[in-house]
N, C-alpha and C positions, 0 to 999 in steps of 0.2 A: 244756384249754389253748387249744385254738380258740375255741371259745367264748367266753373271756375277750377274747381278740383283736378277736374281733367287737364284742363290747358296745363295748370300749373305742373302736374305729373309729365305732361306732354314735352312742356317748357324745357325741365330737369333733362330729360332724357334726351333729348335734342343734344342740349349743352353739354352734355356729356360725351356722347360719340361725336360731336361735328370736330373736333380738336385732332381725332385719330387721324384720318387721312393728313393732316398736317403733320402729323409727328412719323406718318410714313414715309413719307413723300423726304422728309427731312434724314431719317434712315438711309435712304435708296441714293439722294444722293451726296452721302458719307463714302457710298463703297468708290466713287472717286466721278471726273464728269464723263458725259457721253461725250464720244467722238462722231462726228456724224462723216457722213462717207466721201465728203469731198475735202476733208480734213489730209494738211500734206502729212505723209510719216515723220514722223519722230527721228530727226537725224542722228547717228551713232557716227562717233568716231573713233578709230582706232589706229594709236601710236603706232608711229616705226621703229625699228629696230636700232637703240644707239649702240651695240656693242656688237660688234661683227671682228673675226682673225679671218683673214682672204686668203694669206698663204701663213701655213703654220710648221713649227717645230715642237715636239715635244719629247718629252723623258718620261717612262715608264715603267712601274716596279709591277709586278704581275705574282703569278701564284698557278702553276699548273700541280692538279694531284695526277701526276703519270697512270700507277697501280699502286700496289698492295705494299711496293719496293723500293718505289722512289717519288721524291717530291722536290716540283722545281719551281724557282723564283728567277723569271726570265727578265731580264733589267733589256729595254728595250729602247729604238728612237724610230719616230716617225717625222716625217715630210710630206703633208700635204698643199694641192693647188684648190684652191675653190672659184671656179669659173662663173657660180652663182652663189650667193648665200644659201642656197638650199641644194646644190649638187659640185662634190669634187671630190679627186683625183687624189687618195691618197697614192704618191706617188713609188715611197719607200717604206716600206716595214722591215727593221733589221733587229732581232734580238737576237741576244747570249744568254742562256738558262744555266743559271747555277745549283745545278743538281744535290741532293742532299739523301743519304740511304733513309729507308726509314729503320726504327728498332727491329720491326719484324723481320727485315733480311740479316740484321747484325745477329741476330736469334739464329735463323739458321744458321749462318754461318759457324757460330759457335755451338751448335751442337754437331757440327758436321753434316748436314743435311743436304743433298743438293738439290738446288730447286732449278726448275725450266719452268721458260716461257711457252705457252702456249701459238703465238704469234712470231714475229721476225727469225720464222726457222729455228725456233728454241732458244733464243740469246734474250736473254731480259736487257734491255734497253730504254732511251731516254732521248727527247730532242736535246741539243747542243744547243743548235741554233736555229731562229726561225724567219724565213725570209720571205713578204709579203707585199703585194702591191693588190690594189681594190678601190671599188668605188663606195662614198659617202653622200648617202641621201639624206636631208636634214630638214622632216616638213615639219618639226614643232620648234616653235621657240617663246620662251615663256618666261613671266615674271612675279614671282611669288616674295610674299610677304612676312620676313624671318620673325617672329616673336613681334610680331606688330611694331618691329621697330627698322628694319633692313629690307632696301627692296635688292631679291636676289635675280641676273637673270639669267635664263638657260636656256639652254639649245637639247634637243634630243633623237638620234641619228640611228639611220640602218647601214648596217656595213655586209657587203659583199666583197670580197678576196679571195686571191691565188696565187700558191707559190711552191715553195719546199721547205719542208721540216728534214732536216739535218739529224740523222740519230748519228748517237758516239760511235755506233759500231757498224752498222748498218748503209748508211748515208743516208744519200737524198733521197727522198720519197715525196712526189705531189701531193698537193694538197689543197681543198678548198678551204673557204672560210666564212660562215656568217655570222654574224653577231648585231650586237645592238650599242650602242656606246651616246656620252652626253658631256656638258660642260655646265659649268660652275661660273661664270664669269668673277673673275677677279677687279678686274678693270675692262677699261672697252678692249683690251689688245691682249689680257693675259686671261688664264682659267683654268680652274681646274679640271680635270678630265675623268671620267673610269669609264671600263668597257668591258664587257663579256665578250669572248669570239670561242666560236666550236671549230676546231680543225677537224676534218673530215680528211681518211686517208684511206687505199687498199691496200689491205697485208694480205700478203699471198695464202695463207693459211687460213686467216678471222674471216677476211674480207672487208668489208668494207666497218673503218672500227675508228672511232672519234677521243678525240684532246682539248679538255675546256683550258682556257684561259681567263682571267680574272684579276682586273687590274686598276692601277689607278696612276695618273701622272700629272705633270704640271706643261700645261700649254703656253706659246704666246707668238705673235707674229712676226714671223721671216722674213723678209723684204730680200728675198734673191733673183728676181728678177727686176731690170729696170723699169718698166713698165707699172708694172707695182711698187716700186720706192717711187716713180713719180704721181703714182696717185693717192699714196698715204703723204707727200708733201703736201698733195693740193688741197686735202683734207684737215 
């Protein structure tokens, strides 16, 4: 009669854990299957690029805060070559900065105060114009997803240049340039643009003493060479 008892208890208990490892085993692999090591990788593919400008023109409204004195909106055009979708030649930077005082000078002025510059041999001054040539390095270009409904795509670039800044009174003065700048694509051939660039320049007095710029324009592709109008026909 024990004995039976036993088994019986015995029976229970068996029946009871023999299920677990089934329901582990069942767990483990939930977490996804094994790959065993002669398994080929998992091929990835990654689109090309359909919007590319190879030679471009563009218009650009900008925004320099000079000092304390003056602030200028430099209305600008570029012409670049790109010899590669990820390196080129801007070839031309030309802008005209339309100067504007701020209140603070109009203030002195009207109290009679005279102010001097510290730099350009005591003449407060302002670039005119700014004339630029550099190169564009362009290793990201990317595709983001607007509101879950627009696929947007971009480019985003390093700029090195040189040239001269033009002051009203002053003149030329060399100058470097780097910055960082990017596009918007509009279509495969048009886009929108903006750029920051630092002029770096020597005043003979400061020394070495910098000029942000701050802009944004509208891009789209030049075809001035023949070479290039015959390979956006072929395309």
């Amino acid at each position: 009669m024990r004995l039976s008892v036993i088994q019986s208890v015995l029976i229970l208990i068996f029946a009871t854990i023999s299920p677990l490892p089934l329901s582990f085993s069942a767990f483990a692999q939930e977490d996804g299957p094994k790959r065993d090591v002669y398994d080929l990788p998992t091929p990835v593919a990654i689109q090309g690029r359909t919007n590319n400008i190879d030679e471009s023109l563009s218009l650009n409204i900008g925004y320099i805060p000079t000092d304390s004195f003056n602030r200028g909106f430099p209305l600008t055009l570029n012409y670049a070559y790109y010899f590669r979708p990820f390196i080129a030649w801007e070839v031309l930077s030309f802008g005209y900065n339309f100067n504007r005082e701020t209140q603070l000078k109009q203030d002195f002025k009207n109290l009679g105060v005279a102010v001097q510059n510290l730099g350009f041999g005591g003449v407060i001054d302002f670039p005119q114009n700014i004339i630029m040539t550099g190169v564009v390095y362009t290793p990201l270009y990317g595709k983001s997803l607007l509101f879950n409904k627009s696929l947007i795509h971009s480019e985003t670039s390093l700029y090195l240049g040189a040239g001269s800044l033009v002051f009203n009174k002053v003149g030329h003065i060399p100058a470097i340039a780097p910055g960082i700048q990017g596009r918007f694509f509009l279509s495969p051939r048009s886009a929108l643009r903006y750029y920051i660039r630092q002029f770096f320049f020597n005043d003979s007095q400061l020394g070495l003493t910098g000029i942000t710029d701050i802009g944004i324009g509208y891009e789209f592709q030049f075809n001035f060479f023949s070479r290039r109008n015959s390979v956006a026909e072929d395309e």
